[in-house]
C-alpha angles and dihedrals in degrees: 000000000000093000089060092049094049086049090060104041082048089055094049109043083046079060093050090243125127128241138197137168134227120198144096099274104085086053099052106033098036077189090064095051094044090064092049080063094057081050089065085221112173114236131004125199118213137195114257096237095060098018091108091044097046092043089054085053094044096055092049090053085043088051092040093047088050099067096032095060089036 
């Protein structure tokens, strides 16, 4: 499965179009959603109920990600 998203967010952003995901799975598994971050993918939804959690997380992989690909 995460070949195939890798795949896609690959294929879009080669198109110059973005990309995002919906799902449960950046909620529930934040190391998920950090490589999705690596990914550069464009946009993440996230449940209510862990949405403030897993964006924390999220700036902090961005952050991390930044310094890492300069």
């Amino acid at each position: 499965m995460r070949w195939l998203i890798a795949h896609a967010i690959q294929s879009a952003h080669k198109v110059g179009k973005p990309i995002g995901i919906c799902g449960q799975a950046p909620s529930d598994f934040p190391d998920f959603a950090e490589w999705l971050v690596q990914l550069e993918i464009d946009s993440i939804s996230l449940n209510p109920d862990k949405a403030v959690q897993t964006a924390i997380r999220i700036a902090h992989a961005e952050e991390e990600y930044a310094k890492v690909s300069r």
